[in-house]
N, C-alpha and C positions, 0 to 999 in steps of 0.2 A: 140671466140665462133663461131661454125659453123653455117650455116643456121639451121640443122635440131636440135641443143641446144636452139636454139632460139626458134622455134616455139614450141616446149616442153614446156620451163619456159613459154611461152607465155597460154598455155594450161592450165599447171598448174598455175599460178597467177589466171586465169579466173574461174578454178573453187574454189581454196582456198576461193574468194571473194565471192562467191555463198553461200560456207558450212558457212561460216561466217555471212554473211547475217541470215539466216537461224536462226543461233544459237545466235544469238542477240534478234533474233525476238523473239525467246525464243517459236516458233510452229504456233505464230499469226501474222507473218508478212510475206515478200515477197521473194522470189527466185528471186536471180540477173541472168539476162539475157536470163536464158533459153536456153542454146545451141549458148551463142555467141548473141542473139539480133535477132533470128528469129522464133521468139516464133507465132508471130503475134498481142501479146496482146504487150501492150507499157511497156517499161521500168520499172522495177518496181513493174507490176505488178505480182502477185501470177500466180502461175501455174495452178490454180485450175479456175482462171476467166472463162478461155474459154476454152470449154472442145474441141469447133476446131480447138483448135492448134496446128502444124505440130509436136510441141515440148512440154515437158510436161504430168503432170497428169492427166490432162486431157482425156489422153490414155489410161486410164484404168475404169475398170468397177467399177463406186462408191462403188460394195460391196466389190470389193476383198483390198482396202487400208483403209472399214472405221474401218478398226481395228487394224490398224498400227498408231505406233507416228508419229504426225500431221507432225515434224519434217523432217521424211523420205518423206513424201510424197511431201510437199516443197521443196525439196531438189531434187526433180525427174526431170534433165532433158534431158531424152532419145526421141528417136523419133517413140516409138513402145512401146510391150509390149511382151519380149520374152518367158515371160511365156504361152501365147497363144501359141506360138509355137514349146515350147521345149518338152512339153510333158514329163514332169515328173513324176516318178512314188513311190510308197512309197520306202524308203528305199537304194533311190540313191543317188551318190555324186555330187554336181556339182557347177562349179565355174563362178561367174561375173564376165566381165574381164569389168577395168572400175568402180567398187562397186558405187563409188558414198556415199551418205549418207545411203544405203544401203537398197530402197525400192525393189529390187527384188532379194536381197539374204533373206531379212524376208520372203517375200513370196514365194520364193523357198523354206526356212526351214519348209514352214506349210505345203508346197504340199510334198516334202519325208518323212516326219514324223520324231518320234522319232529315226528312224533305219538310215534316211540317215543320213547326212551333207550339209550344204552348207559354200562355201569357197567366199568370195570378197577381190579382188586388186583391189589395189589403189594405185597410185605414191604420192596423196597428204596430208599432215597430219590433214589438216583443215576436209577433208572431211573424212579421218581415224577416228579423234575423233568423228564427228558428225554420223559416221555409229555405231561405239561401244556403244557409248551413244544410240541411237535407239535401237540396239540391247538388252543390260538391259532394256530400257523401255518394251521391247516386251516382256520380259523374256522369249528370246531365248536362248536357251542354245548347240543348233546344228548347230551354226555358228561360223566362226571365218574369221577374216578379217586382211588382211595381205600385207605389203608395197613390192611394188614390178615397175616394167615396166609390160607392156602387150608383150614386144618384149623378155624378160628373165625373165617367170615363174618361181616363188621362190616354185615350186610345184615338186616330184620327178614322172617319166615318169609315164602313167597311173595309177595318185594318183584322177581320176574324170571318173565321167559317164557320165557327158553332160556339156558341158560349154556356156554359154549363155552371151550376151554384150546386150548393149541398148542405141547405137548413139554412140561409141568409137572409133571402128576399122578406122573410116576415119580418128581420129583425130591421130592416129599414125604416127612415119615417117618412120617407116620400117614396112611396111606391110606383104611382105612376110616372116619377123621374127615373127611378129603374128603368123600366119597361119603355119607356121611350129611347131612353141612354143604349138599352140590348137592340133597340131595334136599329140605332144607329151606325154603331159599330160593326152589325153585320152586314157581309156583301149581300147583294140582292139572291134568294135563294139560300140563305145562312137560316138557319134554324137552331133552338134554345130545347135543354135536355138538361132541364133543372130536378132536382131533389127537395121539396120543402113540405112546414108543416101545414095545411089546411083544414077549413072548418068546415060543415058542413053548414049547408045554408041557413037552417032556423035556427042558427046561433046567432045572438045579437052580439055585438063589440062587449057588451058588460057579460054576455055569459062567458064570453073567451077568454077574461081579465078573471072571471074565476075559477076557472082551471088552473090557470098555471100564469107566470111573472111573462112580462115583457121580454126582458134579459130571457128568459128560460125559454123561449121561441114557440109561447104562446096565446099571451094576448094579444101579442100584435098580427094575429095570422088572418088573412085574409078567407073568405067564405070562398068557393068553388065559382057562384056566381060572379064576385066578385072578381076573382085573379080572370077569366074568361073575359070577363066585361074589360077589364083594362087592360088584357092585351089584345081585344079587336082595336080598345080606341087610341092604340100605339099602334098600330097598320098591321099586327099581326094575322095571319088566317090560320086554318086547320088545327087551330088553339083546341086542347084536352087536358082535363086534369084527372088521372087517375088514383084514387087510393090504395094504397097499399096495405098497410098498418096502425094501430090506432096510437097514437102516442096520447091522447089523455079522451073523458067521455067527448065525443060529437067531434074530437080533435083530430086529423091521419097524418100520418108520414103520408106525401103522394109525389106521385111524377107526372110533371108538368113538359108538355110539349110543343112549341108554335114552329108556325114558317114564318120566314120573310118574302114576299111576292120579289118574282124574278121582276117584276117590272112594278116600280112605284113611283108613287104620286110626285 
């Protein structure tokens, strides 16, 4: 097994345990770890405890999830809320990379309406069931969620209008197959209104690895310069990464934003 197989199955074990969690609890019990164990609240504890936590549902506005299964919302644990910042509109398509138990592909589905779609990936099957299960609960019916890598979208080229993640892209090991993969999938004019954790630039790779685990969505974060640099050299423009919150020293929660040129190469 390579390094980068390892820390995969290590990602995926971390969160199957999560969805599972979750779905035992049956909607009234707790979300395991939270993003790896940097939640701030202790072990254990629900997401919902501390609405200051770097990680978690906490990140959202009590009214936009109290309408969602208790279960998706348990099951949230991103470092942001990219619907604040994707800006969607009725009748678009657009896909979670990362689904999760599927709290921001339901709430993607209510902001495009009946005319768009919303599409979630996921590599895990624990948390595949637990987002279809939500999804029936919500009686959604302009979703669909579907197994895949974030590195090889099972999506054909410009099948989305915005693609949106919430705490993933770091946990990747090929990043720039992301970022190529986002830029493919969208139509010309489609733009990414991600949620992740980033470093500040004079952090080196070994200062990031002492902060906090891989799995815990922050060694493997990319620097500001960095996440910029690779999405110009994925055709993206008008690329910005803004900080939001510090989830560890030199570490943020940020929102991440690119275009795709109407006309390309």
């Amino acid at each position: 097994m390579t390094v980068d197989e390892g820390l995969r199955d290590q990602v995926r074990d971390r969160y199957a345990r999560a969805a599972l969690t979750v779905t035992e609890a049956g909607g009234a019990g707790t979300a395991a770890d939270c993003c790896g164990g940097g939640c701030g609240a202790s072990a254990g504890s629900t997401v919902l405890d501390d609405v200051d936590a770097p990680f978690g549902a906490g990140l959202y506005e009590p009214g936009q999830t109290s309408q969602l299964p208790p279960e998706a919302v348990l099951a949230s644990l991103g470092c942001g809320n990219p619907l604040a910042v994707a800006e969607l509109r009725e009748g678009e398509r657009v896909l979670d990379l990362g689904s999760g138990g599927g709290i921001d592909v339901l709430l993607s589905a209510k902001r495009v309406g009946g005319t768009g779609f919303a599409y979630g990936l996921d590599m895990t099957d624990e948390m595949l069931e637990l987002a279809r299960a939500n999804a029936a609960r919500a009686g959604a019916g302009n979703v669909e969620f579907v197994k895949g890598h974030i590195e090889d979208i099972p999506l054909p080229d410009g099948a989305v209008d915005v693609v949106i993640s919430n705490c993933v892209i770091n946990l990747s090991v090929d990043k720039p197959a992301v970022m190529a993969q986002m830029f493919r999938v969208l139509t010309p004019g489609g733009r990414i209104g991600i949620s992740d954790v980033v470093a500040e630039d004079e952090l080196s790779a070994a200062d990031r690895a002492d902060r906090g685990s891989y799995v815990g969505c922050i060694a493997g974060a990319l620097s500001r310069t960095e996440y910029l640099s690779g999405l110009a050299a994925a055709g993206f423009v008008d690329a910005e990464v803004t900080f939001t919150h510090e989830a560890a020293p030199g570490m943020h929660a940020a929102i991440v934003r690119a275009t795709k040129p109407v006309q390309t190469d």
